[in-house]
C-alpha positions in Angstrom: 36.2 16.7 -1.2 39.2 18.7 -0.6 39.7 22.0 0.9 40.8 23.2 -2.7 38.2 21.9 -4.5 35.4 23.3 -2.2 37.4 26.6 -2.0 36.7 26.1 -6.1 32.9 25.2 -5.9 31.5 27.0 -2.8 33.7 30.4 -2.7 31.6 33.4 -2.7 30.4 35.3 -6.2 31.6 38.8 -6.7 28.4 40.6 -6.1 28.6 39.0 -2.4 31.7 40.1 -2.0 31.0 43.4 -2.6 28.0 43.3 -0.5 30.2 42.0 2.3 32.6 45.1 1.5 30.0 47.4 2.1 27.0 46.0 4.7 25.2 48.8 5.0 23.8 48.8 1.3 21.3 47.0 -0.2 22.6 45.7 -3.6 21.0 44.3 -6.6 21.2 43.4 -9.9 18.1 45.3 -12.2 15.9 43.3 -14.1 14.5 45.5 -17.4 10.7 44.4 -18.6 11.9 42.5 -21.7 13.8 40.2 -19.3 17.1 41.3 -19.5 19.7 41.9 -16.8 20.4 45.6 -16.5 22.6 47.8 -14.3 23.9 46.9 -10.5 22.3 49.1 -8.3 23.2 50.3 -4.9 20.9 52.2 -2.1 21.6 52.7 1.8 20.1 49.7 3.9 17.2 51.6 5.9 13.6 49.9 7.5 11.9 52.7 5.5 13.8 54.2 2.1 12.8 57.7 1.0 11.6 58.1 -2.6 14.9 60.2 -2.8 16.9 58.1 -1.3 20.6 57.8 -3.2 20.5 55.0 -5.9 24.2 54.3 -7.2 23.9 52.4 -10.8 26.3 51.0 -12.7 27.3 48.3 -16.0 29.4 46.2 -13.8 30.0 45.3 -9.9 34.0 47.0 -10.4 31.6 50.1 -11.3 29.6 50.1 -8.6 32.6 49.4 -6.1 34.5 52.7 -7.5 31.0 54.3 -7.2 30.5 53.3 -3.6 33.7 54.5 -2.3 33.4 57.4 -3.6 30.1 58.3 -1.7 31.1 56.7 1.2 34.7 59.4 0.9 32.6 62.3 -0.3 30.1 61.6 2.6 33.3 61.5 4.9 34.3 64.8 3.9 31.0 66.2 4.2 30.3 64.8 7.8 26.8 63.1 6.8 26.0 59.3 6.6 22.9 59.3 4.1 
């Protein structure tokens, strides 16, 4: 197989990408009861997450990029890393 071609078949999806952008969240993809996919969810990587621990949501992974730069700038600003 050539390097193309595997480029083609074995490059990473967008939602590992963004994962890659941005190691210290945990992201998924929701799954609703009736078996649907639902929103892209974000939350800080920690051993032990708080029940109030910051969950970022959005429709699409472009969504939840914006989202996470903006916490991770407003954080910044703020001088906290929650």
């Amino acid at each position: 197989m050539d390097d193309e071609r595997a480029t083609l078949l074995f490059s990473p999806s967008a939602a590992e990408i963004l994962q890659a952008d941005f190691p210290g969240w945990l992201i998924w993809r929701e799954f609703k009861p009736e078996g649907e996919h639902g929103d892209w969810c974000a939350r800080r990587h920690t051993s032990s997450p708080s029940p109030d621990a910051v969950v970022l949501r959005h429709t699409d992974l472009e969504g939840l990029r914006e989202l996470l730069e903006n916490h991770e700038k407003q954080q910044e600003q703020e001088g906290r890393d929650d």
